[in-house]
C-alpha positions as CSV (number, residue, x, y, z in Angstrom):
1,X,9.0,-63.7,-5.1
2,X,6.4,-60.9,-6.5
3,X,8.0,-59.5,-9.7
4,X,7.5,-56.2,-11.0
5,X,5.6,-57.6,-14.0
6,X,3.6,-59.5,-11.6
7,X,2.3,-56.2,-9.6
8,X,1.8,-54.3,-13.0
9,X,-0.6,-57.3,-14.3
10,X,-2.7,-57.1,-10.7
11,X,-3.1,-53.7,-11.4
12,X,-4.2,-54.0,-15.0
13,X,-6.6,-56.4,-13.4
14,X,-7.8,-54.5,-10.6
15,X,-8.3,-51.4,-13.4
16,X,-10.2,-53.3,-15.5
17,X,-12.8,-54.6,-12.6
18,X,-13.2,-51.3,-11.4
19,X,-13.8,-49.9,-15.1
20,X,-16.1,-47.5,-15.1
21,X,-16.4,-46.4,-11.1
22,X,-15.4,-43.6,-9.5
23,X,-14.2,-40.4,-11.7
24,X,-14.2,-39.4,-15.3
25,X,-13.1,-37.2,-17.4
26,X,-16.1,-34.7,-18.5
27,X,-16.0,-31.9,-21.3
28,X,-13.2,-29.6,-22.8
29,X,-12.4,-28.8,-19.6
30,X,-11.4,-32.0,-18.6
31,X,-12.8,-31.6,-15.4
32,X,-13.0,-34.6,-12.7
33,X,-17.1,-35.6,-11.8
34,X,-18.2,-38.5,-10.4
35,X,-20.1,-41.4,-12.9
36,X,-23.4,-42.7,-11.1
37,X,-24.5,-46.4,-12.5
38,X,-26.3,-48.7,-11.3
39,X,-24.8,-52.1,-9.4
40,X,-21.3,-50.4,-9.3
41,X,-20.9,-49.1,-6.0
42,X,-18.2,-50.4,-3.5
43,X,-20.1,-53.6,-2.0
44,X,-20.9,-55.1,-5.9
45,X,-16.6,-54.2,-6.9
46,X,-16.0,-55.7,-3.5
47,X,-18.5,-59.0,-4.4
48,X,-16.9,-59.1,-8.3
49,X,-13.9,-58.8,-7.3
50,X,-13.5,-61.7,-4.2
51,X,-15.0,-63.5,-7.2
52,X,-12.7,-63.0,-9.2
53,X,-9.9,-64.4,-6.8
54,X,-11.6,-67.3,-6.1
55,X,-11.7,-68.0,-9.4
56,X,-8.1,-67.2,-10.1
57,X,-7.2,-69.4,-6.9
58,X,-9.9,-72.4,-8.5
59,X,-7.8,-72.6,-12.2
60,X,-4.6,-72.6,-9.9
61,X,-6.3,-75.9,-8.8
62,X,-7.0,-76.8,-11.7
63,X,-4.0,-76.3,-13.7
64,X,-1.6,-77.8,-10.6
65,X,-3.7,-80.8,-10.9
66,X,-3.7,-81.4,-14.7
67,X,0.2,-80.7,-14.0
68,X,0.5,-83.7,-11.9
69,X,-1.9,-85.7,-14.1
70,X,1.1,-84.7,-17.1
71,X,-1.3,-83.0,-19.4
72,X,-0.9,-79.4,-18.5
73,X,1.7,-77.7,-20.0
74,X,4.7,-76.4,-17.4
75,X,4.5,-73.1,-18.2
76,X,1.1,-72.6,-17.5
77,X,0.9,-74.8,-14.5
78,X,3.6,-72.1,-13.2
79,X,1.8,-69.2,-14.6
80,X,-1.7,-70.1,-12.5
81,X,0.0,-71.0,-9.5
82,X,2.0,-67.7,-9.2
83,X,-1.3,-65.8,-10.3
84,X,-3.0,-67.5,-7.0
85,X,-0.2,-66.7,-4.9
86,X,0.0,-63.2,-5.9
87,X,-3.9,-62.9,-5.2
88,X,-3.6,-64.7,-2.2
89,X,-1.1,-61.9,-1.2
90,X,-2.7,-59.1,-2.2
91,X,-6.3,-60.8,-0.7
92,X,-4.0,-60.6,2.8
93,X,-2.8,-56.8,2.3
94,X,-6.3,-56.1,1.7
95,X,-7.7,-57.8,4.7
96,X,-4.9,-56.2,6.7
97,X,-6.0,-52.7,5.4
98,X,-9.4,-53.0,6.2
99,X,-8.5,-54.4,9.4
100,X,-6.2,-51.9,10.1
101,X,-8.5,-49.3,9.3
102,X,-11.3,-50.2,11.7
103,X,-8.8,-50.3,14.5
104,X,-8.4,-46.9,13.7
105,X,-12.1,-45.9,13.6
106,X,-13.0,-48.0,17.1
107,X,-9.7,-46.0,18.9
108,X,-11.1,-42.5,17.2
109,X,-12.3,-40.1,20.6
110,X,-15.9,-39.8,20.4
């Protein structure tokens, strides 16, 4: 089961891959304008960040297996596996989202 310290540590992580992108915070008038760099559009977040769950999903491995092997503390054996799982899960929402939304584009009248 997904705890609530489990969804606010995916979004810390999701925050901190897409560092940088999108809006900041310009001037004393604290007006909203978009940040241009280079390599940090959507398809290069997208790239790092299916990355970055195969990699989370790869020390699950990892630490299940030294579990079995008995030199892998329990704690962190639990701690990797329910970090996969709760990138596995939000992996799916994503799909579905995506999926979801091109559904929506192919039934839009032309």
């Amino acid at each position: 089961m997904t705890t609530v310290s489990d969804a606010i540590n995916a979004y810390s992580a999701l925050s901190k891959a897409v560092s940088g992108e999108g809006m900041s915070i310009t001037g004393s008038q604290k007006d909203f304008a978009p940040t241009q760099s280079v390599g940090n559009d959507f398809a290069s977040v997208l790239e790092k960040t299916a990355k970055d769950s195969v990699a989370t999903m790869r020390k699950a491995e990892v630490e299940s297996a030294a579990g079995i092997a008995g030199k892998a503390d329990i704690r962190e054996v639990v701690q990797a596996v329910t970090n996969a799982e709760l990138t596995l899960q939000t992996v799916v929402n994503v799909r579905d989202k995506v999926i979801s939304a091109y559904n929506d584009i192919i039934h839009l009248p032309v």
